[in-house]
N, C-alpha and C positions, 0 to 999 in steps of 0.2 A: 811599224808596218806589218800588216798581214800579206802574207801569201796564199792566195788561194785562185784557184779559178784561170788564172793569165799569166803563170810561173811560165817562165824565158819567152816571154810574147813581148813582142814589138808595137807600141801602139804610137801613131802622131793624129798630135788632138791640135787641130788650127784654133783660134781664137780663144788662145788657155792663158794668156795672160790676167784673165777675169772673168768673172761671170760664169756661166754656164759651162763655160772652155775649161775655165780654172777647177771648178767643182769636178769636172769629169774627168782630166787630168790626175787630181791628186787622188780618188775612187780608183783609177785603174792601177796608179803607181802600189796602193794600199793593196790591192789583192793581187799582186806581183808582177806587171808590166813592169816592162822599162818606155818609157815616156820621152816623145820628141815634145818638147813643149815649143810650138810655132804658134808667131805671133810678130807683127811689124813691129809694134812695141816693144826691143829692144832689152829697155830697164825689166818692162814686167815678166817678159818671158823667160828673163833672169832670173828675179826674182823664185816664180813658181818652183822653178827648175831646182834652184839653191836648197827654197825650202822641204823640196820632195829629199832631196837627197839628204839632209841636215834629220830627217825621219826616219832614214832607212831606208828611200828606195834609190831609186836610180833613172836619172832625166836627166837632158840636157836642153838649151833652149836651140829653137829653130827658127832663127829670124829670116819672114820672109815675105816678100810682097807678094798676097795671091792676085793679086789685078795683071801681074807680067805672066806669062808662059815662061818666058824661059827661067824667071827667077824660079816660080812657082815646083817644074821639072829639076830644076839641079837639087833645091832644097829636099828635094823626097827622094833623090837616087843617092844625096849626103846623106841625108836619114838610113836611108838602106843599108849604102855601105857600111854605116860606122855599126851599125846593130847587127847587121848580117840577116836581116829579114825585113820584112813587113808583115804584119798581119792584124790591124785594125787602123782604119781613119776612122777619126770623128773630125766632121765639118761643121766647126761652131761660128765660125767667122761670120759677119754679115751687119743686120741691125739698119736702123733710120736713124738722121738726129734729129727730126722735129715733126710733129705732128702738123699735114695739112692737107685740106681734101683736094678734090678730083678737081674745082674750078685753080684754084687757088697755088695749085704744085708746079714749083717753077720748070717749065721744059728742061732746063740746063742739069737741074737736080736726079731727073729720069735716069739716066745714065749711068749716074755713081752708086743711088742704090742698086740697080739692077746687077751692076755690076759686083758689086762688094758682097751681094748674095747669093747670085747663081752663077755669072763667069767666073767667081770663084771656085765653083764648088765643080763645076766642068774642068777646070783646070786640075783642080786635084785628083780628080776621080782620073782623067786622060792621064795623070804623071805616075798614078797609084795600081791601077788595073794591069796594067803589063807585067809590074812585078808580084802584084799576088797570084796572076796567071800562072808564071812560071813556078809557083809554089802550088800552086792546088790548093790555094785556100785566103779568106779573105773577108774582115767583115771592113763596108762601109757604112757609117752611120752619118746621118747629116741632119742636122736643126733645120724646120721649117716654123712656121706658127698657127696658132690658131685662127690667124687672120688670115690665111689660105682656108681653110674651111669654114669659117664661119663669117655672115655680115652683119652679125649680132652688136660688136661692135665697130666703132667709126677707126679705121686707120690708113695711113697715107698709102694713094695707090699707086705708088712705084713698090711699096715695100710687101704689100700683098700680092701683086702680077709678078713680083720676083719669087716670093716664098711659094706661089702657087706653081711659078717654075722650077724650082726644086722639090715638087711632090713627083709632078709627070717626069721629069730625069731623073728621081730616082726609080718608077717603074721603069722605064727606059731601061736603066743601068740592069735593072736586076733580072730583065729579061734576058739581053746583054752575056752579061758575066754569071747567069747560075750553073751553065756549064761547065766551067772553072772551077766551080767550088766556094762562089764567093756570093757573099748574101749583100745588097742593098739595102736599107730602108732609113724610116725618118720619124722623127718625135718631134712631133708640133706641140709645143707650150701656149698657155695663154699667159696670162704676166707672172714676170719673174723680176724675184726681189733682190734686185742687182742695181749697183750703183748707178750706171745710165738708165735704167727704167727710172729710178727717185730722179733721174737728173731731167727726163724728160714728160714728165705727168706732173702734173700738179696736185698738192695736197688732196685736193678736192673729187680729183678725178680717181686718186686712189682711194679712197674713203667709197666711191661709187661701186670700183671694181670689187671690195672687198665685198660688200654688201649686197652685189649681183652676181657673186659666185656662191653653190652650195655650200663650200668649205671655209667661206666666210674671210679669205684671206689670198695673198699673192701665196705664189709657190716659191720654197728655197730653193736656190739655184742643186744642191744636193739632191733633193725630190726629180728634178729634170737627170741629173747626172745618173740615178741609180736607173730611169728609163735604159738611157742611153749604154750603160754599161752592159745590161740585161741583151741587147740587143749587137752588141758587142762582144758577145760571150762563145765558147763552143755550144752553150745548149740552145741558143737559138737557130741551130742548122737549120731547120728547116721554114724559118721566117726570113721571108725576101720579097721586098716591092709593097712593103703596109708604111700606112704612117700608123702611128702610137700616140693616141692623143691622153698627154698630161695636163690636164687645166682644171681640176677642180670642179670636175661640172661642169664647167661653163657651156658648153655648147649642148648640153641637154636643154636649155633655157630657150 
């Protein structure tokens, strides 16, 4: 492990049992956070956590349901207390599991993505902001997608009215909380090469993405993570309320 940048920083990364969550986690532990690794996943948020510290740094796991408030509030004020601060969220939690359009999306389905992407991300931010208040300082970082700004490609519209609702609550937020001390903002990806992305795209469809992005390829969840740490950082004081679009091109297209 390196130290640099985030020495005696507190950071809890939601949805860090993999993917994007995971890659951002272990970047922050690397340049010297200590790491709540939360995630409902249990085993993985174990796992992450074990292997941060088997490194050299220092995480624990945070299991926790962001779909509850009051789960969502205990888990960030146990965070707090066992670290003695806060002072970085990332909100990686969210995602779809199946690809289907606007006729075809079951009403029932609306709910869970909505939920799993932005009542989450309300919840943490409502559990998270009072205590970086009391500190005078505070970054929130939160995943959104490319499918929020762009209609270039086809994706299910629970999951884009949710990710579009986590662009406008994070200017919310950052209008909110800049007098605090504390920066909001958000880095929309277009695909990323993460095991439910392969588990949800067909060979074929990724052969397409790869070929209609400049850069000729999915993005490593890594590439998304050094976004997000950047934005995470002390030197982005004075960035608050932007999204950070990581996608290879793609939306110059």
């Amino acid at each position: 492990m390196t130290t640099s940048g985030f020495a005696g920083q507190f950071a809890l990364v939601s949805g860090a049992a993999t993917g994007i969550g995971e890659a951002t986690a272990r970047e922050l532990a690397r340049r010297g956070a200590r790491v709540g690794v939360m995630d409902i996943n249990a085993a993985g948020a174990r796992r992450v956590a074990d292997s941060i510290v088997a490194e050299g740094g220092e995480a624990w796991p945070c299991v926790t349901d962001l779909l509850s408030w009051e789960a969502t509030q205990k888990s960030v004020q146990d965070a707090h207390a066992r670290a003695g601060r806060l002072d970085i969220v990332v909100h990686s939690a969210g995602g779809f599991p199946q690809y289907v359009n606007l006729i075809d999306c079951p009403v029932e389905a609306w709910d869970t993505v909505v939920n799993s992407n932005l009542r989450s991300m309300f919840y943490l931010l409502k559990a998270a902001a009072p205590l970086m208040m009391g500190a005078s300082y505070g970054r929130f970082v939160t995943l959104s997608s490319m499918a929020a700004r762009s209609g270039v490609n086809p994706n299910p519209p629970h999951y884009t009215a949710a990710k579009g609702g986590v662009l406008a609550l994070t200017r919310q937020a950052a209008l909110d909380l800049g007098k605090y001390g504390i920066t909001v903002n958000a880095v929309a990806p277009a695909n990323v090469l993460t095991p439910r992305t392969l588990g949800i795209r067909t060979p074929e469809r990724i052969a397409h993405i790869e070929k209609s992005t400049p850069v000729g390829r999915l993005a490593r969840p890594e590439e998304i993570a050094a976004a997000v740490v950047f934005l995470a950082s002390p030197e982005a004081s004075y960035v608050t309320g932007v999204t950070m679009d990581v996608n290879g091109g793609a939306t110059m297209i």
